[in-house]
Every structure is written in structure tokens, then in C-alpha cells.
N, C-alpha and C positions, 0 to 999 in steps of 0.2 A: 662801634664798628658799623661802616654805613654798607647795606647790602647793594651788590653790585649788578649790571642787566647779566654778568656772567651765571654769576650766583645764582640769579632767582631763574634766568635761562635752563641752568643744570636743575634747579628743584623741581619746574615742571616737567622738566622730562624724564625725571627720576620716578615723581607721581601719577604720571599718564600710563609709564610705563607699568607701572604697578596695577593700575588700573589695569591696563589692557591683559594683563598677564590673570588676573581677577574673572573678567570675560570674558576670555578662553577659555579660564578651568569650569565655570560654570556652562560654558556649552556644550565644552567636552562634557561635563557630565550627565548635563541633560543630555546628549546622543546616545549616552551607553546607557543611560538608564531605557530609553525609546529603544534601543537596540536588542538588550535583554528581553523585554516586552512585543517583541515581535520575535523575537526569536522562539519564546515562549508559546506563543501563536500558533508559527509556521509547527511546532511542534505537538501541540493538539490536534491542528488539521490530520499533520500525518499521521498521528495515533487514530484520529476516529477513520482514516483514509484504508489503514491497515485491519482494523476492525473490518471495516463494510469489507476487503477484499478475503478474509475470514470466513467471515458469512458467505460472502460469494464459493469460497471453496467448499466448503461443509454442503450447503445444497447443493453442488455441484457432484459432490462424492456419494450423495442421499441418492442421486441420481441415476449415477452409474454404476451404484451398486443394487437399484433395480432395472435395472438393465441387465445385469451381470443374470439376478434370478432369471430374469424372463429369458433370457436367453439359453440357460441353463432348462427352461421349459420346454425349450423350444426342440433343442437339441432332444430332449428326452423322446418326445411327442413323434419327430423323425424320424431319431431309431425304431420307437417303436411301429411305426409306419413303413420302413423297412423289412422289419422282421413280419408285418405282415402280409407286405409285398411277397416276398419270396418263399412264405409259407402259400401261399396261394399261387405263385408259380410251379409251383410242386404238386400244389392239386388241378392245375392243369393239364401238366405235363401227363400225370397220370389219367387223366379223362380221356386224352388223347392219345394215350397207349391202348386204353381201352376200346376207341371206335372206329 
């Protein structure tokens, strides 16, 4: 059987084909493996990202929950500066009944 340029025409194109089909699957795989691998990345960033804004919240709460006291001192300090405003209006009033 003498091989023919048909024949040996189809076999290389049968093998190249092969090949090429060979070369595609390894690049797809290498993409998805790269892909995984950055995806895995991108997902540490945002974990340490959410972290720091964590932190960021807690001091922030450390914060205005002294604020919350002092203001709470504040308010107290008023009142009572209040109540001693108008106690002392009272003994005015009365000095000035008197003269």
C-alpha cells in the first residue's frame, strides 16, 4: 500500500491538530491555576483590609465612649453649677429685700 500526499496531508493534520488541542489545555491550565492564585491574593488583602478597618472601628468606639463619660461630666458639673446659680439668686434676692 503506497501512502498517498492525501493520506499523509490528513495525518498531519490530524497530529498538529492534536497537538494544538495539547496546547490549549495546558494554557488553560496554567491560567486557572494563576487565576486561583490571585484570586487567593485578592482575598487575603481583603481579609487583612477588613481587619485594619476593625481596628479602625474599636478605637473609634474606645473613643466615643470617652467622650460619652466626659460629657456625662460635663453635663453633671452644669447642673450643678445651675443649682448653684439659683441658690445664690435666692440669696440675693433676699439681701435685697433686706436693704
Amino acid at each position: 500500500m503506497a501512502i498517498t500526499w492525501e493520506f499523509l496531508s490528513l495525518l498531519i493534520a490530524i497530529v498538529f491538530t492534536v497537538i494544538g488541542a495539547a496546547v490549549a489545555y495546558a494554557a488553560f491550565s496554567r491560567r486557572k491555576n494563576e487565576d486561583i492564585c490571585n484570586a487567593g491574593k485578592e482575598q487575603g488583602e481583603i481579609l487583612t483590609k477588613l481587619g485594619y478597618l476593625q481596628s479602625s472601628m474599636d478605637t473609634i468606639l474606645k473613643k466615643l465612649e470617652k467622650q460619652d463619660e466626659q460629657y456625662s461630666k460635663v453635663a453633671e458639673r452644669l447642673s450643678a453649677a445651675e443649682a448653684s446659680a439659683k441658690s445664690a439668686h435666692k440669696r440675693i434676692d433676699k439681701m435685697e429685700g433686706k436693704i
